[in-house]
C-alpha positions as CSV (number, residue, x, y, z in Angstrom):
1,X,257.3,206.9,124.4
2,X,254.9,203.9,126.3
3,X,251.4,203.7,124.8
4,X,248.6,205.3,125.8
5,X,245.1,204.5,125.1
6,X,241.9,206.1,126.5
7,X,238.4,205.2,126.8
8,X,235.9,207.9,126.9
9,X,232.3,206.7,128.0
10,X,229.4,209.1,127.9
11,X,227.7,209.3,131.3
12,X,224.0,208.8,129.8
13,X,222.7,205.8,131.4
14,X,223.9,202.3,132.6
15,X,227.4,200.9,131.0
16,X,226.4,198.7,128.0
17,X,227.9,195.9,127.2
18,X,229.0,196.4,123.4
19,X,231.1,199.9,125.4
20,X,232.7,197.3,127.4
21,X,233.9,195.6,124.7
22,X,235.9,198.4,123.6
23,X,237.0,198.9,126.9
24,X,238.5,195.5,127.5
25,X,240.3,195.8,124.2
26,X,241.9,199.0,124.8
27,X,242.9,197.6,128.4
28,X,244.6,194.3,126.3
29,X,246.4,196.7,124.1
30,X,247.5,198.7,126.7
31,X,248.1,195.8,129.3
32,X,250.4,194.0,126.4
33,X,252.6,196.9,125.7
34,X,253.2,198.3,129.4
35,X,251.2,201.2,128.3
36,X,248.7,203.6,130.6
37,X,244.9,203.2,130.2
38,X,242.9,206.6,130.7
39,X,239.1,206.9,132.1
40,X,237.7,210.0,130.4
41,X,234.0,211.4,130.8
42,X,232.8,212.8,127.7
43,X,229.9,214.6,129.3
44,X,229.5,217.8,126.9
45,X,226.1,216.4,125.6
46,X,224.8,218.2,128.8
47,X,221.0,217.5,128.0
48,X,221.1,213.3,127.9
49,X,223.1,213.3,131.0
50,X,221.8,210.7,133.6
51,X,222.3,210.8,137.5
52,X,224.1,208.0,138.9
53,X,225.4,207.2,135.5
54,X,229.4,207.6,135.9
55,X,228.7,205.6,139.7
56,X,227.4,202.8,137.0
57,X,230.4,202.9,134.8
58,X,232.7,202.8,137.8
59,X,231.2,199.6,139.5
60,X,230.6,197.9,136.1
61,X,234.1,198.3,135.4
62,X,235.8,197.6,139.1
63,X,233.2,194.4,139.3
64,X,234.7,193.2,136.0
65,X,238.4,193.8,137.2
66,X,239.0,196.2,134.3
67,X,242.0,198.4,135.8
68,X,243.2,202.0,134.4
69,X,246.0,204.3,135.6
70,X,244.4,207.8,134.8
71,X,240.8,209.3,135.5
72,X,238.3,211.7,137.3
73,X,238.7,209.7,140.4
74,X,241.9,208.8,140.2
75,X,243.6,212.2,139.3
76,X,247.2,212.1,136.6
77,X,249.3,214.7,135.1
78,X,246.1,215.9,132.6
79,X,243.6,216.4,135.1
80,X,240.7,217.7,135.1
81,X,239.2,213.8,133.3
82,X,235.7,215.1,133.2
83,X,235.2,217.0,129.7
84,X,232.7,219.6,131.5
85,X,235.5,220.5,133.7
86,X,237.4,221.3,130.8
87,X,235.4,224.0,128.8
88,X,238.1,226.9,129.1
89,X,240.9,224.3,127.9
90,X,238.3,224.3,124.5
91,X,237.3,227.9,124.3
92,X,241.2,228.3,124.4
93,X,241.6,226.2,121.2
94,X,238.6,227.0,119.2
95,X,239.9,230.8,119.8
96,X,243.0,229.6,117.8
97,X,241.6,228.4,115.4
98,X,239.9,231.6,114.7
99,X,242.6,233.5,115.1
100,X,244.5,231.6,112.7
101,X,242.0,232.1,109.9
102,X,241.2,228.0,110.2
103,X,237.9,228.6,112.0
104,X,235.0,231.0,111.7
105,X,232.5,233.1,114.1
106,X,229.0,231.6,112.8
107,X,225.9,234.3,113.8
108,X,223.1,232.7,112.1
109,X,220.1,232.1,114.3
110,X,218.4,228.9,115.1
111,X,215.4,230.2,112.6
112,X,217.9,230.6,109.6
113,X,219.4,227.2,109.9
114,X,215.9,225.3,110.2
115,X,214.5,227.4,107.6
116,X,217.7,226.8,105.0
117,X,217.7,223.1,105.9
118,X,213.7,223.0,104.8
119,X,214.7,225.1,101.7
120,X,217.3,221.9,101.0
121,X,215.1,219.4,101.4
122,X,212.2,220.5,99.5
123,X,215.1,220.6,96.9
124,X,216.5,217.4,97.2
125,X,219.7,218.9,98.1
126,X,222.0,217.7,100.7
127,X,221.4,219.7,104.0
128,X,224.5,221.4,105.0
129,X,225.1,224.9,106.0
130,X,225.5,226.9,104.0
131,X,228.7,228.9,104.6
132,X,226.9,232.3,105.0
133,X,228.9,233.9,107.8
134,X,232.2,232.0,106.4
135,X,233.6,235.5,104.9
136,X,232.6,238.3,107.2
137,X,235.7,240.5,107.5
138,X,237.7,238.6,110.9
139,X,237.6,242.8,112.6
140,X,233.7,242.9,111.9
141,X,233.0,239.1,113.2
142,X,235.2,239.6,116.0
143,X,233.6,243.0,116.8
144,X,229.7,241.4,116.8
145,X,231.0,238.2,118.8
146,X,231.5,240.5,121.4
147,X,227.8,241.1,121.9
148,X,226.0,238.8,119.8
149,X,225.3,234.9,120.2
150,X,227.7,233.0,117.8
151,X,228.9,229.3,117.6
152,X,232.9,229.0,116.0
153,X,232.9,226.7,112.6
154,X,235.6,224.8,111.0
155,X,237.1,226.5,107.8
156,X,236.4,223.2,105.9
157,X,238.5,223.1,102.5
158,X,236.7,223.0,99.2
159,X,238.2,219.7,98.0
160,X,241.2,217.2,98.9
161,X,241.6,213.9,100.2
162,X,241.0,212.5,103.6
163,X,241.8,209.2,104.7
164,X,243.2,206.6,107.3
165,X,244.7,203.0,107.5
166,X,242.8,201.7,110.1
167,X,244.4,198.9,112.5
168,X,241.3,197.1,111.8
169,X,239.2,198.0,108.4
170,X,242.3,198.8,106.3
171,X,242.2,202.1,104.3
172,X,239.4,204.1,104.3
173,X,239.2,208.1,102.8
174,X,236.6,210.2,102.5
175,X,236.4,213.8,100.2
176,X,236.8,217.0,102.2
177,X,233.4,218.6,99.8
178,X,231.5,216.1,101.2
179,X,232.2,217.4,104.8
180,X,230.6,220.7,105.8
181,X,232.1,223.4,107.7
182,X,231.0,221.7,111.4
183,X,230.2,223.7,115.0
184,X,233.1,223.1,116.9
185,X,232.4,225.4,120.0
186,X,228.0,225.7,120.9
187,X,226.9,229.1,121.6
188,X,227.0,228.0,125.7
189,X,230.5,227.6,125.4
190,X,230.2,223.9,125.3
191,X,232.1,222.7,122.6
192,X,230.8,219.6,120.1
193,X,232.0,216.0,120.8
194,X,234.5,216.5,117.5
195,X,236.8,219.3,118.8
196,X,236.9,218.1,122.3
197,X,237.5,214.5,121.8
198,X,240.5,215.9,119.1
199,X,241.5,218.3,121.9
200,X,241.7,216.0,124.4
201,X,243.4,213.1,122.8
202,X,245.9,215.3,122.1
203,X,246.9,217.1,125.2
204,X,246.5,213.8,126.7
205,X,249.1,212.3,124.8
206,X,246.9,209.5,123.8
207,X,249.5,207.5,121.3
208,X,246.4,204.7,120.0
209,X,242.6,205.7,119.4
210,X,240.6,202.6,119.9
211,X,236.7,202.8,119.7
212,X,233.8,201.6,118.0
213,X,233.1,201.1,114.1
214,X,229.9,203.6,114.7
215,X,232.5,206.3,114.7
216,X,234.5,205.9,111.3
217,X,231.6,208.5,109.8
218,X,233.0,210.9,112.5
219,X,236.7,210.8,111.3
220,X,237.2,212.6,108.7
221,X,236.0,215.8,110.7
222,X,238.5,214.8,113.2
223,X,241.2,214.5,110.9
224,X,240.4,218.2,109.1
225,X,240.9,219.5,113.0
226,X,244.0,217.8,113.5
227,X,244.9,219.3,110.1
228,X,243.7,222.6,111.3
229,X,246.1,222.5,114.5
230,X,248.9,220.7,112.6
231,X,248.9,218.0,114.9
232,X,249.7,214.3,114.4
233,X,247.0,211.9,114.0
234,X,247.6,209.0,116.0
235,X,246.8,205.5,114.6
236,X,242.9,204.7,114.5
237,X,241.2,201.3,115.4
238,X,237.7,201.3,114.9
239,X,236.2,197.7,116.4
240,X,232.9,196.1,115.1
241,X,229.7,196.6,116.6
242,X,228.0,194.1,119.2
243,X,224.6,193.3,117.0
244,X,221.8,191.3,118.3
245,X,220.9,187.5,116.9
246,X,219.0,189.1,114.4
247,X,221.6,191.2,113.0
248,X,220.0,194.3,114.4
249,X,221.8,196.6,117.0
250,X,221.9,194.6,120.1
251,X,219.3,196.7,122.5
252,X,217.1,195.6,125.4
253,X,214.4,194.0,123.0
254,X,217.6,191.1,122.8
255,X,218.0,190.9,126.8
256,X,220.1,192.1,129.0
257,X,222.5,194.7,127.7
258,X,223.9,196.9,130.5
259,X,226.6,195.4,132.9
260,X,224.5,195.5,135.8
261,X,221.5,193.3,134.8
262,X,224.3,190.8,133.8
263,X,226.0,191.0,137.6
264,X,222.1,191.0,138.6
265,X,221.3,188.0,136.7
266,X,224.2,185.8,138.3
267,X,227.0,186.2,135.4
268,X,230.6,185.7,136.5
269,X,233.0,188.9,135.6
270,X,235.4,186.0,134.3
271,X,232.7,184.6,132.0
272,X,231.4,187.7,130.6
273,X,235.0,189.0,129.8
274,X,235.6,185.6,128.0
275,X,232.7,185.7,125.8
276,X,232.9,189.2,124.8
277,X,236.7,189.2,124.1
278,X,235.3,186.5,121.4
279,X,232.9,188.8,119.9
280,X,234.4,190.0,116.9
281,X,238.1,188.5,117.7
282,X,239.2,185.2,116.5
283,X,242.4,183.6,118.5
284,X,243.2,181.0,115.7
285,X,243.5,178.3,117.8
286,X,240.8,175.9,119.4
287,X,241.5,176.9,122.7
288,X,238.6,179.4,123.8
289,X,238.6,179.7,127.6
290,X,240.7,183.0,128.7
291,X,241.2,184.5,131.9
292,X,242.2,188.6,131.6
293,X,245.3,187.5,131.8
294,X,245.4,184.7,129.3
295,X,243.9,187.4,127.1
296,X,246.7,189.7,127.5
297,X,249.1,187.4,126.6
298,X,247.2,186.3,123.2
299,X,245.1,188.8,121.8
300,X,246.1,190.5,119.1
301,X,244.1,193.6,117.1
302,X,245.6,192.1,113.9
303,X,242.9,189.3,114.3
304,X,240.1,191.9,115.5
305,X,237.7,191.4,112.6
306,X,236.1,193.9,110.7
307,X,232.6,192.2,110.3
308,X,230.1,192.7,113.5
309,X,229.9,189.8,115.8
310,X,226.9,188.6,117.1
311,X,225.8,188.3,120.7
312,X,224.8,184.7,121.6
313,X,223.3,184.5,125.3
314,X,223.6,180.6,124.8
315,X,227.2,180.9,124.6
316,X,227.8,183.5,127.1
317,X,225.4,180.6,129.5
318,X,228.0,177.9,128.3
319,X,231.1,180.1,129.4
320,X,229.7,181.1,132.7
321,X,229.1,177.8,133.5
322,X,232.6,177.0,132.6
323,X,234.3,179.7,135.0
324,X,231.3,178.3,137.8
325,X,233.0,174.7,137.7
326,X,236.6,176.6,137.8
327,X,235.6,177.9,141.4
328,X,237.0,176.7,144.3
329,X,234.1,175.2,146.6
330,X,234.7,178.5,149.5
331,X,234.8,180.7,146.1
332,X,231.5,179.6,144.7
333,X,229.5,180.0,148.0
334,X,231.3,183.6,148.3
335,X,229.7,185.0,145.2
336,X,226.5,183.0,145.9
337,X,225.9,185.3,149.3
338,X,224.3,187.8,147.1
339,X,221.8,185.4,145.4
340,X,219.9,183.2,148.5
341,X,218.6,185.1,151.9
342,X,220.8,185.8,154.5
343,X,219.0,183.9,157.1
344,X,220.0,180.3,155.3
345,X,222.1,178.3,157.2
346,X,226.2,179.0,155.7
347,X,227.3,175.6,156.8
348,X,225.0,173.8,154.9
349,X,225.3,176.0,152.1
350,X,228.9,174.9,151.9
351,X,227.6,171.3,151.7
352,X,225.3,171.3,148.9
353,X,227.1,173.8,146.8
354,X,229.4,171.1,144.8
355,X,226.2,169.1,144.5
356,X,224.9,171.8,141.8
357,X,227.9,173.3,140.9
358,X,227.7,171.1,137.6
359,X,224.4,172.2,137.1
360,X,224.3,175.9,137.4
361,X,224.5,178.0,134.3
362,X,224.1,181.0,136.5
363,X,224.4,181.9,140.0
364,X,220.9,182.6,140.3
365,X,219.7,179.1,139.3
366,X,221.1,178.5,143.0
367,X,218.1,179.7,145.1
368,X,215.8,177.5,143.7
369,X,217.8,174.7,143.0
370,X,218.4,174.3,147.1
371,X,216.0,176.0,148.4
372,X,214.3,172.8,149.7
373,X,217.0,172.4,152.3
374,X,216.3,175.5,154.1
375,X,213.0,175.8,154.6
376,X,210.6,173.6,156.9
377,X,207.8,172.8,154.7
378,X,206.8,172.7,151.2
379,X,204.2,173.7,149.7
380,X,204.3,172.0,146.8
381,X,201.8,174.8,144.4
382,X,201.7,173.4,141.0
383,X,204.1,170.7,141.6
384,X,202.9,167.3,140.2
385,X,203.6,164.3,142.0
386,X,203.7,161.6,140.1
387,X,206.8,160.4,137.9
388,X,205.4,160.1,134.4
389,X,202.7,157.6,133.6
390,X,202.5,156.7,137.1
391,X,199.1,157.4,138.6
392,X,198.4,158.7,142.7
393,X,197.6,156.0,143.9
394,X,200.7,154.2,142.6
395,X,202.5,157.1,143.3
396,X,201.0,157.3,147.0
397,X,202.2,152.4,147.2
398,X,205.6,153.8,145.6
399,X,206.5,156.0,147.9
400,X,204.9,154.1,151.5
401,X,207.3,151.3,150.0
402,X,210.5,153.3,150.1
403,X,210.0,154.6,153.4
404,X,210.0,151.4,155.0
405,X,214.2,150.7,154.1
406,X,214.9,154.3,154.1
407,X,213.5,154.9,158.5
408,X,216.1,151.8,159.0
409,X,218.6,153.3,157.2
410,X,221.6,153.6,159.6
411,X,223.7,155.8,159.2
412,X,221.5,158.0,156.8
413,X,224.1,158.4,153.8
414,X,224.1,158.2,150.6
415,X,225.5,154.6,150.0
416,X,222.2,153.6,152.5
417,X,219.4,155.6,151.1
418,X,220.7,154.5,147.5
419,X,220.2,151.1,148.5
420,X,217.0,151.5,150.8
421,X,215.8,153.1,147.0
422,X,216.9,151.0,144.8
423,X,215.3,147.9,146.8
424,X,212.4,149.5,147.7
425,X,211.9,149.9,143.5
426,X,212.7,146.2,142.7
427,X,210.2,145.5,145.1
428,X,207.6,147.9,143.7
429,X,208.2,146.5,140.2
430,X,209.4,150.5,139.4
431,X,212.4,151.9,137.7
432,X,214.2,153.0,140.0
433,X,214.4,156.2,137.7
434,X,210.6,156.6,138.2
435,X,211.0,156.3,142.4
436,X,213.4,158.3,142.4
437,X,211.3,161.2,140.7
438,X,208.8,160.1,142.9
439,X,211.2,160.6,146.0
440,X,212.8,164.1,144.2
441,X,209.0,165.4,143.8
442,X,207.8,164.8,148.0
443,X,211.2,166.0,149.1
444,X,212.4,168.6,146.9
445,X,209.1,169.7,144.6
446,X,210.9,170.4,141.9
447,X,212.0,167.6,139.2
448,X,215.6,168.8,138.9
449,X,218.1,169.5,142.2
450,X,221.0,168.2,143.3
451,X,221.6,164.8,143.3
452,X,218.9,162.7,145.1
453,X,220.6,160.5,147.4
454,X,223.0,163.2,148.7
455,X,220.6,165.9,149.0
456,X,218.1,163.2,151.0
457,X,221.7,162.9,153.5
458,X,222.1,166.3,153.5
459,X,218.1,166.8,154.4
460,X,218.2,164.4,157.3
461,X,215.9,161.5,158.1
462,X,213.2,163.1,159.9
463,X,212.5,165.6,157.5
464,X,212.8,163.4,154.6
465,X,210.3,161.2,156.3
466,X,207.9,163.5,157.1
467,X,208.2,165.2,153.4
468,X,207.8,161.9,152.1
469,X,204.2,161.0,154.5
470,X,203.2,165.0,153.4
471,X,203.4,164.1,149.6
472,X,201.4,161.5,150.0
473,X,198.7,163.2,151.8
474,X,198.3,165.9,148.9
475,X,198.5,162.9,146.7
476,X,195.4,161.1,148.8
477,X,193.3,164.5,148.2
478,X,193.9,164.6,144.2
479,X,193.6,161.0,143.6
């Protein structure tokens, strides 16, 4: 039998990164062996549901090139994929539980269980129910379900013990008398997260659970239901948690966290995959650049660690701009279309784009970068001037200097306006470092870009001219 491994996002708000880790490394596991990958909506927590949320996990995932055979969209042979389109499928199976003597009808009202839990804690005592309906005579409960609100509880056993060897932390086992005997189908009909995720990763034929380390506490009521069904438990990997630099869970107070702020904030799909398949996975080898499908050839969930990993945006910068110098020159100005106005000129776009493809980090630092090039005038608001140390009217000598070689340079390319500068600085007594600033700040107003000389060829003489005469007008009125 090929393997088959599921990942079961809850649609309650925007795809977060740390989920996505799990999801790419159920798709390498799957990818590796040949195996199907199912999409599964785990929706029965009805009340945190957020609108546009499974849109958000779809795009996230098609924009990172994550790929899956089975799901809600996509249909398969266990269809319905959406777990609130599943309910009588549970109602089925918590009935046979019952009706097997595993499972119990539970008529205690919302008032009894707040009141027994404050009993317990005033105590000290560990808050647990308390069994009370556990052994009404099955004729008499199933008689009063008939008419009166009830939930269905597992039959938990009084001791024994539970345990796995999972494909990441080893063995772990917990003791059944510290379990207590759980809700597994809500008085709605709804039933809780445990019986349906053990429901539906059977009937599934799901062959390898892989999720996150936050779950472990959860398994050893999803082993007592496999127990109560007789099914076989499949083999468990439970993966580390994403934390924050400061060891803390990695949330929004750390930056971005949901796949769609990364996309929005210029990160390549390529880069982000790389980075994450790093967090908590060591490859063993220097090499750390993957592509999904360098990944699927070399990961491995022996050398998953157990220890969380820590998210470091400075790396996740350094990858992206690794897979931004891997892009072919029409690639690069593809994915930029998003990031500068439609209006810019596309030819020229393709000009200066290996100018700061070097120097991009993200594909946002783009807009400003060039910017300069597509517009008619500067305005030059907070920009200073003068290179460092270098006064106006220097500044204002410096620059009335270099225009002189620079309106007879002919043709106006680089090899001429280097020279036009670096004669025009001799003469000055500058640097030519400091002219050039001084040139960068008129033409550009910023003091990092492309590279000077090609980005004055790329500008044109006129304008660089008239950029040049403007800078030193503002200079004339602050001197």
């Amino acid at each position: 039998m090929s393997v088959r491994l599921r990942f079961a996002p809850s649609p309650t708000g925007e795809l977060h990164i740390g989920s996505v880790r799990t999801i790419l490394y159920n798709h390498l596991f799957a990818r590796q062996r040949g195996g199907r990958l199912i999409l599964r909506i785990e929706d029965t927590d009805q009340e945190r549901l957020v609108p546009g949320a499974v849109d958000s996990i779809y795009a996230g995932l098609h924009w990172l090139g994550i790929t899956w055979d089975e799901g809600p969209r996509e249909g398969g042979p266990h269809a319905p994929y959406v777990q609130s389109e599943r309910l009588p499928l549970y109602q089925k199976h918590a009935q046979e539980l019952v009706d097997k003597g595993a499972a119990y009808y539970c008529f205690c009202s919302k008032e009894r269980l707040a009141e027994l839990r404050r009993q317990q804690e005033a105590r000290r005592e560990l808050t647990r129910y308390d069994r009370h309906c556990r052994n009404i005579p099955a004729a008499e409960a199933a008689t009063r379900a008939k008419t009166e609100s009830h939930v269905i509880r597992l039959k938990v056993p009084d001791e024994g013990t539970l345990s796995i060897e999972d494909l990441v932390h080893g063995h772990i086992e917990w003791q059944a008398n510290t379990i207590e005997d759980q809700v597994l189908l809500k008085s709605d009909g709804f039933p809780t997260y445990h019986l349906a995720v053990v429901v539906d990763d059977h009937v599934m034929e799901i062959t390898h659970i892989m999720r996150g380390e936050e779950w472990v506490a959860s398994v050893p009521k999803h082993l007592l239901i496999y127990r109560a069904f007789g099914w076989e438990v499949p083999p468990m990997a439970h993966v580390p948690a994403v934390l924050g630099p400061d060891g803390k869970k990695l949330s929004k107070r750390h930056g971005s966290t949901a796949v769609a702020e990364f996309r929005k904030d210029g990160y390549l799909p390529e880069a982000l995959l790389n980075y994450l398949a790093l967090v908590g996975w060591a490859p063993g080898t220097e090499e750390e650049v993957f592509s999904m499908d360098d990944l699927i050839r070399v990961w491995k969930i022996e050398q998953v660690q157990s220890a969380p990993g820590k998210w470091d945006k400075e790396r996740l910068d350094y990858f992206n701009g690794v897979w931004i110098r891997r892009l072919s020159t029409d690639e690069l100005v593809r994915r930029l279309e998003p990031f500068v106005p439609p209006e810019w000129d596309r030819a020229l776009l393709r000009k200066v784009t290996p100018l700061i493809q070097e120097r991009m980090k993200t594909l946002r630092d783009a807009k400003d970068q060039i910017a300069f090039l597509f517009t008619d005038e500067l305005a030059y608001d907070g920009v200073p001037l003068t290179p460092k140390q270098k006064d106006a009217i220097s500044t204002i000598e410096a620059l009335a200097t270099a225009t002189v070689p620079l309106r007879f340079a002919d043709p106006f390319t680089k090899p001429a306006i280097e020279s036009a500068l670096h004669g025009a600085a001799q003469e000055r007594g500058w640097t030519v470092g400091d002219l050039n600033m001084a040139v960068r700040l008129a033409v550009t107003g910023r003091k990092v870009g492309p590279p000077l000389y090609e980005s004055l060829e790329l500008l044109g003489k006129d304008k660089t001219l008239a950029r040049i005469e403007r800078a030193q007008e503002r200079l004339a009125e602050i001197k």
